[in-house]
N, C-alpha and C positions, 0 to 999 in steps of 0.2 A: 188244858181244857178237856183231856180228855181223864182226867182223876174222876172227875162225879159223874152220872149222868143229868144232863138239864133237868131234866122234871123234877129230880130231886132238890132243888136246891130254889127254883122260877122263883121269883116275887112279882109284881108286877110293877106295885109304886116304889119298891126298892131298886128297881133299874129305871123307872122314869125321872126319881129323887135323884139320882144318882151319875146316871146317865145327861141328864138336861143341867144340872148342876156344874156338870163336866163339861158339857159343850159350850151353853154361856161362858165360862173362866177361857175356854180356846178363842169366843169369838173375842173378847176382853184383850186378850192378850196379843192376836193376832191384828187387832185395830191399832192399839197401844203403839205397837211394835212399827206397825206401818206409816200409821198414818204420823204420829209422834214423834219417834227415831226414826220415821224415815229409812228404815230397813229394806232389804230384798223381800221378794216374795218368799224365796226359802229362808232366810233368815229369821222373818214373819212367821212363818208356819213352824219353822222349829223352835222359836221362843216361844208359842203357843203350847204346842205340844210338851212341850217342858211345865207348863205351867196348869195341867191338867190332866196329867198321867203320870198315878203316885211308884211309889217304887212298895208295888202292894206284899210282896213275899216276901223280900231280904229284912224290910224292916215295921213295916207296914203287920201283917201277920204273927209274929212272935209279941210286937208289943201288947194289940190290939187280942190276943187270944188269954193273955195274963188279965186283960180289963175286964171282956166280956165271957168267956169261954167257949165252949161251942159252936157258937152263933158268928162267930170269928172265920172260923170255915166257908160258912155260907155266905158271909159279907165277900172273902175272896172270891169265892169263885161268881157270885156276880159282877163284881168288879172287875173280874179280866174280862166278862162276856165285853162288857161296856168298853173297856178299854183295846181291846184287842181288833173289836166288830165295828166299831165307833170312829174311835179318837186315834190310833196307829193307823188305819186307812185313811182317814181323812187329811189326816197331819202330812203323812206319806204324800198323799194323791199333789197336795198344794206345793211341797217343797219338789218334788220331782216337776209339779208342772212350771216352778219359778226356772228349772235350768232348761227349759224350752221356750221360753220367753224370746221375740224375734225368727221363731221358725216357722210361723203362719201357723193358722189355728189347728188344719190337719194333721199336720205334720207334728203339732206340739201335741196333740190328740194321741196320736198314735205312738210319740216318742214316750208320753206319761204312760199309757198305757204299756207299752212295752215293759218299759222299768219297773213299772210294780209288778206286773206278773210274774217279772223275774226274780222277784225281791225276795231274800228268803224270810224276812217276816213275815211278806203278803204272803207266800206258799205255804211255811208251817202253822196261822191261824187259820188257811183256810181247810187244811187236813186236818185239824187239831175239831173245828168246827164239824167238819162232816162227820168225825171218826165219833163227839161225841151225839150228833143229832143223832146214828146209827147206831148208838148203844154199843160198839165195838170196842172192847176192850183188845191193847196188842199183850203178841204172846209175851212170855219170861222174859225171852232173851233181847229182842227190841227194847221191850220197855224198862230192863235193868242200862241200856246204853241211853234211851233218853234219860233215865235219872240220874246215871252219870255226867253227862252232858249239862245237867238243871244246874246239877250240884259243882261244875265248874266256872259257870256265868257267873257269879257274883265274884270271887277271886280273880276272874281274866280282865275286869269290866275294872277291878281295883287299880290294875298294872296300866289298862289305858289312861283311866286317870291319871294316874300319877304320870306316865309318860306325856299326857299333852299340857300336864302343867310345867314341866321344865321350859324355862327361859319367856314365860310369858309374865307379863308386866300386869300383876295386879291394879293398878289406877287405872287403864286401859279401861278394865271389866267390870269396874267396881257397879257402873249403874246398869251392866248386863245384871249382875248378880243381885243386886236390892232388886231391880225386878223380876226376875224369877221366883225369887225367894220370896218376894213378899206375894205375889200374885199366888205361888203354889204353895205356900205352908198357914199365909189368911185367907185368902181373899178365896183361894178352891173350898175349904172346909164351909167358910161363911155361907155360901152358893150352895152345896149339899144342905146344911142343917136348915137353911131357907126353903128350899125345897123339899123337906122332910115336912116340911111344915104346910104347903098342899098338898102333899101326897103320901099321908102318913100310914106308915106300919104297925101293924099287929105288938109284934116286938119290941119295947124298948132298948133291947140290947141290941137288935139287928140296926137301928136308927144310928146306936152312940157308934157300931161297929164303922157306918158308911162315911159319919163323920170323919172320924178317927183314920179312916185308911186316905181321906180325903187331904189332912193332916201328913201321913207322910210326903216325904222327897222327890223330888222326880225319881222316874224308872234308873235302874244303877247304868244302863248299857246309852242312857243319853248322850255320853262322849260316841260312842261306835257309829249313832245313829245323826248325828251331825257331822260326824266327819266325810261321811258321802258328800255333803256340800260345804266341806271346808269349813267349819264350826266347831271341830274339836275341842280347840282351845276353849273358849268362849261357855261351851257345854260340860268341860269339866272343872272349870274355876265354877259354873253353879249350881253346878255337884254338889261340889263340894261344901259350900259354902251353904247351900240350902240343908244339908246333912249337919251339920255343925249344930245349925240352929234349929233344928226339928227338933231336939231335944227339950226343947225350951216350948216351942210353939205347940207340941204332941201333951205335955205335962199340963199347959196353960189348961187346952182344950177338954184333958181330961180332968182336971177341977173343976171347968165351967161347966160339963154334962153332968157332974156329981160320982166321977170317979168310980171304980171297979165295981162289977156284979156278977163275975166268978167267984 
């Protein structure tokens, strides 16, 4: 967040597009999830948040700058404003308030609250946030160790996967995983490009761009970020599985917009 400064990059209806498109597919999935399968509250909110928060850099970004060029950049970094400001707080706030559940409303108040404040998600969006509303750029040496750090996340986030899928029984997860997948590789893009469509851009590349990032996977680290409430497994079988097939679902979409304009 803290690569561009905002002003450079603001749209307005490319975060309301983008953003509300996002939030309906959590409320979507978050009902589904509940009211349907009958899930937990965390369990609810992390198959929400799975299904409306793309895995925008690792794969999302490289495909997506080959399509569009330029304007690939810009679609990023709105799309973590939204995802990081939005949909990671939200998803967070619900699943932490499901493991307070039975501790009277104060006490779950203050237990959720405790935990996100502590949370190093919540902590690093919300420096990531101020550092870029203040236009602060960090010096050499910090900011050669957080792109050390960037540049580790996708390879560590690999090894969990693979570690929480030893000894789990695929039939178990199979309709975690079609839901997931289907919710985050159609049904989130569908929701964007529906919303493209009252709240349309300047840009036709920035448009196919919002879609397209919409299209990718869940976030790579959604194994790390379920297993705080014991969802590992569960989160990296739809990983995985939503990854497999993004390939499929990202090519569709990009034939349906009419394909590259770099």
């Amino acid at each position: 967040m803290i690569e561009r400064p905002l002003h450079e990059v603001f749209d307005r209806n490319y975060l309301l597009a983008y953003g509300l498109g996002s939030l309906a597919m959590f409320v979507l999935g978050f009902l589904f999830s509940r009211l349907l399968r009958r899930d937990s509250l965390s369990g609810s909110a992390i198959a929400a948040l799975g299904m409306s928060v793309s895995n925008s850099g690792f794969i999302g970004y490289p495909i997506i700058a080959l399509v569009v060029g330029e304007k690939a950049a810009v679609g990023l970094a709105l799309g973590m404003l939204v995802e990081n400001l939005l949909m990671f707080p939200l998803g967070l706030m619900l699943a932490e308030a499901g493991e307070q559940l039975g501790a009277g409303l104060k006490a779950a108040l203050l237990g959720t609250g405790n935990r996100l404040l502590s949370n190093p998600l919540t902590i690093s969006i919300s420096l990531g946030l101020l550092l870029a509303l203040l236009d602060v750029r960090l010096p050499a040496i910090p900011l050669k160790v957080v792109d050390m750090l960037a540049q580790a996340s996708a390879p560590v986030a690999l090894f969990v996967i693979g570690g929480s899928l030893v000894g789990l029984k695929a039939g178990g997860l199979l309709g975690d995983v079609l839901q997931l997948s289907i919710g985050k590789l159609i049904l989130h893009p569908l929701a964007v490009l529906l919303l493209f469509s009252w709240f349309p851009v300047q840009d036709p590349a920035l448009r196919i761009a919002g879609v397209l990032f919409a299209c990718s996977p869940m976030m790579s680290i959604y194994p790390i970020v379920g297993q705080r409430f014991g969802l590992a497994g569960r989160c990296a079988a739809a990983l995985l599985g939503a990854t497999l097939l993004s390939f499929l679902t990202i090519s569709s979409f990009i034939g349906l917009l009419g394909g590259p304009l770099g």
